[in-house]
N, C-alpha and C positions, 0 to 999 in steps of 0.2 A: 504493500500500500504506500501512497505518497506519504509519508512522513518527514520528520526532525529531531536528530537526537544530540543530546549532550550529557558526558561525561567527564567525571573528574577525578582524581588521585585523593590520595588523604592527605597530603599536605596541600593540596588547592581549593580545601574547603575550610570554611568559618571552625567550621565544631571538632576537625580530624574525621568526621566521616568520607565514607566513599558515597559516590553518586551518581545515578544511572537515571536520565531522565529522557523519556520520546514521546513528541505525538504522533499518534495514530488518526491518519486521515482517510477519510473513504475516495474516491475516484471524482472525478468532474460528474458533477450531477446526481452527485449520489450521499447517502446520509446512512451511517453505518449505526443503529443504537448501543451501546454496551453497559456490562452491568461487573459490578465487582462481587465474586463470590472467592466464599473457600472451597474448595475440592478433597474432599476425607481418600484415604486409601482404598478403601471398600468403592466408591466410584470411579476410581482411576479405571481404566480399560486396560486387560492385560490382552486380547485382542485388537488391534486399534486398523480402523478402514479409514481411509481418507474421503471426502464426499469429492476430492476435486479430481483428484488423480487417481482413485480409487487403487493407492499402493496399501498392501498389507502389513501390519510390523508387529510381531511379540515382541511384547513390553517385559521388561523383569516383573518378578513376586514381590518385588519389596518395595514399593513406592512410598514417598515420603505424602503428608499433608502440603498441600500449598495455594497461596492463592493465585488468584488468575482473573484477565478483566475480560472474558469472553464476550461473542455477538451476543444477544440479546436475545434475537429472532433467528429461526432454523431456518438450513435451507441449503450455506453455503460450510457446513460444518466448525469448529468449537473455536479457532484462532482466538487461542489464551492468551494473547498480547503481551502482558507483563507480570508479572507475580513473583513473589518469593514464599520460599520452603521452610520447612522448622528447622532445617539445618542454618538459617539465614543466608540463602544462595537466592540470588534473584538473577529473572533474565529475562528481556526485553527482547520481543521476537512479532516483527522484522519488520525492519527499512530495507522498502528497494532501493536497488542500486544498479547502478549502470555498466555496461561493457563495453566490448569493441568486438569487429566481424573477426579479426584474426582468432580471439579465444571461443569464440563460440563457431567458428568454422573446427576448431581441434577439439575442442569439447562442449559438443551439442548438449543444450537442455535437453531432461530428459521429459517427455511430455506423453499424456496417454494419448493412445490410437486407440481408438472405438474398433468395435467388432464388425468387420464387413466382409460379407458371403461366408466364405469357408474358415477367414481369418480370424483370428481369434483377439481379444480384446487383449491390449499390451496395457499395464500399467504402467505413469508417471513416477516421476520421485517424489518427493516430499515439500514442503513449499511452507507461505507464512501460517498457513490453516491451522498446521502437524506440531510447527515446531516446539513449544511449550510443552504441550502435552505428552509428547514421546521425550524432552527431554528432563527440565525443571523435577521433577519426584524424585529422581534417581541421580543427583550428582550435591556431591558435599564441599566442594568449591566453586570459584569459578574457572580455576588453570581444569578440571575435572568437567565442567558443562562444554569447554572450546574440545576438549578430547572427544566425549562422548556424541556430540552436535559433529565433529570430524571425522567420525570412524561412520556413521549416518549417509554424511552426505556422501562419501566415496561406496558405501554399498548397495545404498537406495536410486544415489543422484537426486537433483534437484531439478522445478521446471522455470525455476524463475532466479532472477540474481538477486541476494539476501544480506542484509550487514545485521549482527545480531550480538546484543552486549550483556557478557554473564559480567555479574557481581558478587564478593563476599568481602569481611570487614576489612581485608588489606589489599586486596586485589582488584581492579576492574580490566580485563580482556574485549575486545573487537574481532570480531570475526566476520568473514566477508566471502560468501562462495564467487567461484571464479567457474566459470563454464557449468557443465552437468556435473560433476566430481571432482572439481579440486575448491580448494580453498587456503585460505592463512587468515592469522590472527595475530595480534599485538596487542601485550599489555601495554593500557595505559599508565606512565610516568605518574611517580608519587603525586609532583608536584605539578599537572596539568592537568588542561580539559583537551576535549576532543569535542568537534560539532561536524556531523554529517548529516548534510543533505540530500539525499535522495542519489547521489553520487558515488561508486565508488573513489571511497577517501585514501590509505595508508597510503602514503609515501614512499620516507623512507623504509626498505625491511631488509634486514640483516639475514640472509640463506644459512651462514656459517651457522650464526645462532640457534635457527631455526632445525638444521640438522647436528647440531653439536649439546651443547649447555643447554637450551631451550629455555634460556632466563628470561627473556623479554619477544621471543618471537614463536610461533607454532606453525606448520603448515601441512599438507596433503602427502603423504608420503613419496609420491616422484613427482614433487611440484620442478625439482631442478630437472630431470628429463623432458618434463612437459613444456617449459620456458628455453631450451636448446633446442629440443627438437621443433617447435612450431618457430622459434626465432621472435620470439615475443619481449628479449631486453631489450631497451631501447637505449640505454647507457651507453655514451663514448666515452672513449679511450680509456676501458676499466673504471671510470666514475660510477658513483656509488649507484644501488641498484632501487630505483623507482616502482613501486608497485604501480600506481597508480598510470605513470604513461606504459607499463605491459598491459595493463588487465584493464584501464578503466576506458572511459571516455571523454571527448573535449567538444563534445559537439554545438554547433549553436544552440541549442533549447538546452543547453545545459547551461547557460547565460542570460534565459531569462528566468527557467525554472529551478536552477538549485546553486549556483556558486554565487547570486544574491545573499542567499540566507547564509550563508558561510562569512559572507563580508560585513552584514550585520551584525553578528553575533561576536565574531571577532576584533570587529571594531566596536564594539558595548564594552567587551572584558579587557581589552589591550586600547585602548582609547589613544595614549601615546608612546607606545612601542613602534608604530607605524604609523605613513603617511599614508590616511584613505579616503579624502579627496582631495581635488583639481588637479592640474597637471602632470605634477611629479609624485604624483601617489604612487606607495610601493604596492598596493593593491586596490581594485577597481571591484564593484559588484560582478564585475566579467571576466575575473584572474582566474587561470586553470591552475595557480600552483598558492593558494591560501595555503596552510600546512594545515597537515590535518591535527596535529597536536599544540599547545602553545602554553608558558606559564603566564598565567593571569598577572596582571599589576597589581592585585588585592586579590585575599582570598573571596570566595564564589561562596554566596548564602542560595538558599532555596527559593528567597524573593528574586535573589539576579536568574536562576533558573526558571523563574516565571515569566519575567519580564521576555526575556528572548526567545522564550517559546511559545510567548505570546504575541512579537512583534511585528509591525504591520508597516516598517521603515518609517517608526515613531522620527518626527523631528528632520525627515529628511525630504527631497523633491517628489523622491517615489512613493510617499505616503498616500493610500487609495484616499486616503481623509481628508487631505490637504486641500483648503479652499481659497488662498493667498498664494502670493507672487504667481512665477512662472509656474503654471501646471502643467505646462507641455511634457511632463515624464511621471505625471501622478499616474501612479497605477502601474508604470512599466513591468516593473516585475512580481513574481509568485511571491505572498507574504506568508512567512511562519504560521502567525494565530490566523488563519484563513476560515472560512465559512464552514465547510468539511471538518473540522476536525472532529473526529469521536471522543478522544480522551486524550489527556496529559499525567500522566503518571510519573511520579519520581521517588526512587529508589534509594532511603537514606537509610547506612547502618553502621551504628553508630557502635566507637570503642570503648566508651567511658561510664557505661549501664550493664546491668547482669544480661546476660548472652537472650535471655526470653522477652527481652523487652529493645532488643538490640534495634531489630529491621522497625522502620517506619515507613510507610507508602503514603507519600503525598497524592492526591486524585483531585482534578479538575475533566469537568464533563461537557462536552458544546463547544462552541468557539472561543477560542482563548481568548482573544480581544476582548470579551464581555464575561469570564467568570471569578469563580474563583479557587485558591487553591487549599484544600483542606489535608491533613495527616491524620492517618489510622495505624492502629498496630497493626504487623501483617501475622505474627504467630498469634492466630486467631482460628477456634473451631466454628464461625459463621461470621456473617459481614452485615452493615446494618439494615433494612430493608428500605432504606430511602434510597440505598444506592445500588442494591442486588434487585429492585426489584422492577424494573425497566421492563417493559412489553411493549405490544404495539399502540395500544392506547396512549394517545397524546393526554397528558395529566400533571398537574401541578403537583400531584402525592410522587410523584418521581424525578429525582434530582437530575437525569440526563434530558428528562422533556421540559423541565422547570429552566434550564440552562439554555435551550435550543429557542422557547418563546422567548426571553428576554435577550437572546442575543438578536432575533428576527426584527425585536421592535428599537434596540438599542443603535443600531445599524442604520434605522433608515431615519435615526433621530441623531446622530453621532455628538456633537456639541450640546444638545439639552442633556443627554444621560453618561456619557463621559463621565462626570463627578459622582452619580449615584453606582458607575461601577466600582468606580478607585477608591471608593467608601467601603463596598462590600467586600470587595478583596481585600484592603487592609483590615477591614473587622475579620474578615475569616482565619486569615493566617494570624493572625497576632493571638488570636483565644486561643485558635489548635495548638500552638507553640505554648499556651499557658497549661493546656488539658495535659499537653505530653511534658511538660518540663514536673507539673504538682502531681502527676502518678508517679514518673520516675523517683522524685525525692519522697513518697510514701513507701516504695518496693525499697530504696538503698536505708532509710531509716529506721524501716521494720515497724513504724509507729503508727502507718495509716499515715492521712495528711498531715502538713503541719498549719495550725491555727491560722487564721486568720490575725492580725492587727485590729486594735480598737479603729478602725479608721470607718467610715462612712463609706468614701468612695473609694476601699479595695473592693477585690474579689472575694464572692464567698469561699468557705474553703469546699475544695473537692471531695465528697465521699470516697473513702477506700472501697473500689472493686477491683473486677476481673477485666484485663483490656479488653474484652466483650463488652462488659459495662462501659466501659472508659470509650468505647467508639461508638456505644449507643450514645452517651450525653452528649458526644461530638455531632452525630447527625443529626441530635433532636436543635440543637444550636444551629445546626448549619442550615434547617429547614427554615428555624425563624428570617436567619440572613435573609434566605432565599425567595422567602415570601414576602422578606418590605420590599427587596429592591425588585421584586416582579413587580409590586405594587406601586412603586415612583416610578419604574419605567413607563409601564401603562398610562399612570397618568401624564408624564411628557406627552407619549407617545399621539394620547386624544387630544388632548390640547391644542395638539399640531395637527391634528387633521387637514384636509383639506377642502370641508364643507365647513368648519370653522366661522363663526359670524363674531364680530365685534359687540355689535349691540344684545343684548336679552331681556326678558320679557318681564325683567325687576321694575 
C-alpha cells in the first residue's frame, strides 16, 4: 500500500526508546477501515491460505499473543499492518516500494496464475496481506523477524516489492525485498532515523558484512551471485556499493510521488545540516540521493513523529492549503497526512519500565492532517472497543469513522477548524503521556498511584488497574476529545454553508 514510515535508534529518541512509526494508506480512491485488536494463540492459524495469492504456509505450534491493526471488512484477507508481541517484538508490514526492469527481468515477482483448461492453478508468494501474520507470533527479536521474514521470502517468493520494519528495545532493522526472492536488511544506527517513502531507500550496504559478522547488514543468501550475474552494481571504480541505484528506482513519478516526502521530513529533523531550498540547495523535493538514514539535530519525540507523518508541506509553496503568495506549485506534490490514510501507528519500547509495560503503540485513525495521536499498552489480552470495533456502518461510536467525518468536514473548512484540530491533538497526547507516565510510576512503586497535591487544578489521581483498565480510561477520554471536536467542527462547518443568509428571522 502507499504508505510512510519513520524510524529511529535509541539514542535518536527523547526517552532512549526505539521507534517504528508508518502510515498505512489505501490506493487512489479508495478508503481502507481498520481496527486495532489483540490476537490470542488459540486464533492464530496454524494452517494459513492467502485470499490474494492463494499461497499455502504451516505456521509453527507455538505462537506468541500479539497485536495487530487489521482491515476491518472481509474480503481482501487479514493484512495485520502493525502490532507487537508479548515478547515486545513489533513489526510494521508493509511499505511498497519500488524497482527497476533489470531486477525484476532476473527475479520475477512471483504472482498467481489462475486455472485455465487443463492447467492447473499456480500459486503466488506472499505479499502485504500475509506478512504479520505468518511472521510477528513467532520471533523474539527483531535481528530474529528480518531472518524469519528472509528465509519466507526466498521459499515462498513475493508478488509485490515490500520495505518492512521489525523492532525490539535495542534494535530496529529494515528490510526491503528485491525481485521474487531476494532481499537485505539494515539495522538502523543507534543514533538515527530512517524515513521511506514508498521508494526503495538503503543506500549505502556493506556485502562483507552482510556475508561475514552480520553486525549491521543481512541479506538473501546468493544476493552476491545474483548482483554479478544480472550486473546490477552500479558503482565505479570499486566505490562503495549503493543498494538503492542496483535495486531501486529514479523514475519521474518518483518526484512527485515519494522523494517529496523524504525532503520534508528531512528537512523538519535536520533543518540546518543542509541547504533545502533555492539554488544551491544540497537537496530538492526531486533528489534521488536524500540518505536514507541521518542523525537528527535534536532528539525525535512522538509529537515530531506526528507532525511529519502528518504533513501536508506545512509552511511551504506546495502546501494543498496554501491560499497567499504564488500558488503556482500548491499542490505539486503527494503529501504525507493525505486523505487515504487508514492509520498511523507508532511503535514505542521503552528501557527504563519493567519489561510488561515496556511496548506502547501510539494509534491515530483517518487523515492525519485532522487527528489525533493516542498510546495504549500493547501487552494486552483485548483492545478497547472504541477502537476494535470498526465495521461498515458509518458511526460516531467508532473512533476510525468519528476521525474520517471530521477530517471530510475539516478539509473543506481548513482555516475555521485548523485550531479546533491542534487543540484536540494537543489535548490527546498530553493526557495519554499522563495515563502512561501515572500507571508506570504505580507498577515501579508497588503502591498503586501516587496522591494527588492539594491543588485545584491538578489531575485527579489515576486508579491502580490492569493496562486493560488503563486503555479503557484512555479510550473513554479519547471519545470525549473526539466528540467536542466533531462537534466544533460541524458547527464551523454549517456556519459556512453555502445557502448561508446574513439576516434571520430574530
Amino acid at each position: 500500500m502507499p504508505c510512510t514510515t519513520l524510524l529511529a535508534g535509541k539514542l535518536a529518541t527523547y526517552d532512549g526508546s526505539t521507534f517504528a512509526a508508518r502510515n498505512e494508506d489505501s490506493g487512489a480512491g479508495a478508503f481502507t477501515p481498520k481496527k486495532f485488536v489483540t490476537v490470542h494463540p488459540e486464533e492464530q492459524p496454524r494452517h494459513y491460505k492467502s485470499v490474494i495469492s492463494h499461497v499455502e504456509i504451516e505456521l509453527p505450534e507455538n505462537p506468541m499473543r500479539y497485536t495487530a491493526m487489521p482491515n476491518a471488512l472481509p474480503g481482501e484477507g487479514i493484512w495485520g499492518a502493525a502490532g507487537v508481541n508479548e515478547a515486545n517484538v513489533s513489526m510494521t508490514a508493509t511499505e511498497t516500494i519500488t524497482s527497476n526492469e533489470r531486477v525484476l527481468s532476473a527475479d520475477p515477482l512471483v504472482r498467481l496464475i489462475k486455472a485455465q483448461g487443463d492447467q492447473p492453478e499456480v500459486p503466488g508468494g506472499i505479499g502485504e496481506e500475509d506478512m504479520v501474520t505468518i511472521t510477528l507470533p513467532y520471533i523474539r527479536s527483531a535481528r530474529e523477524g528480518v531472518l524469519r521474514l528472509g528465509k519466507l521470502l526466498e521459499q515462498y517468493g513475493t508478488y509485490e516489492m515490500n520495505g518492512i520494519a521489525f523492532q525490539d528495545v535495542n534494535e530496529v532493522w529494515w528490510l526491503e525485498t528485491i525481485g521474487g526472492h531476494h532481499w537485505i536488511a539494515r539495522r538502523v544506527p543507534d543514533n538515527a532515523y530512517v524515513i521511506m517513502p514508498n521508494q526503495f531507500g538503503i543506500d549505502s550496504f556493506d556485502l562483507e558484512d552482510a556475508f561475514g559478522e552480520q553486525k549491521e547488514h543481512l541479506c538473501s543468501a546468493d544476493l552476491r551471485e545474483f548482483i554479478r550475474d544480472n550486473f546490477l552494481d552500479l558503482s565505479m571504480n570499486g566505490s562503495e556499493f549503493n543498494a538503492r541505484d542496483a535495486f531501486g528506482s529514479h523514475s519521474d513519478s518518483d518526484h512527485s510521488y515519494n522523494t517529496p516526502r523524504a525532503w520534508f521530513m528531512a528537512r523538519y529533523l535536520n533543518p540546518k545540516t543542509f541547504r533545502w531550498d533555492g539554488p544551491d540547495a544540497d537537496y530538492t523535493p526531486e533528489s534521488d540521493d536524500i540518505p536514507w538514514c541521518l542523525v537528527p539535530e535534536k532528539k525525535i519525540t512522538v509529537e515530531d513523529a506526528k507532525y511529519v507523518l502528518s504533513a501536508h508541506y506545512n509552511g511551504t509553496q506546495y502546501d494543498p492549503y496554501r491560499k497567499y503568495g504564488d500558488l503556482s506549485e500548491r499542490g505539486k506534490y503527494r503529501p504525507i497526512g493525505i486523505n487515504r490514510n487508514n492509520f498511523l501507528s507508532l511503535v514505542q519500547i521503552r528501557p527504563y519500565v519493567p519489561a510488561e509495560n515496556a511496548a506502547v503503540e501510539w494509534i491515530a485513525y483517518g487523515s492525519n492532517a485532522f487527528n489525533a495521536f493516542v498510546p495504549f499498552y500493547a501487552n494486552i489480552d483485548d483492545t478497547p472497543e472504541y477502537l476494535a470495533n470498526t465495521a461498515s456502518t458509518v458511526t460516531t461510536e467508532s473512533f476510525y469513522w468519528a476521525n474520517r467525518i471530521i477530517a471530510a468536514m475539516a478539509d473543506a473548512h481548513f482555516d475555521l477548524c485548523k485550531a479546533h484540530i491542534e487543540r484536540y491533538s494537543s489535548a490527546v497526547a498530553a493526557k495519554g503521556h499522563w495515563y502512561i507516565k501515572q500507571h508506570d510510576k504505580a507498577v515501579m512503586s508497588g503502591q498503586g498511584c501516587p496522591e494527588t497535591k492539594a491543588d485545584p487544578a491538578a489531575e485527579p489521581a489515576l486508579k491502580p488497574g490492569t493496562r486493560e483498565e488503563i486503555n479503557r480510561e484512555i479510550a473513554a477520554f479519547l471519545k470525549e476529545e473526539t466528540d467536542k471536536v466533531l462537534a466544533n467542527v460541524l458547527q464551523e462547518a454549517s456556519c459556512a454553508m453555502k445557502n448561508g443568509y446574513s439576516r434571520s428571522d430574530a
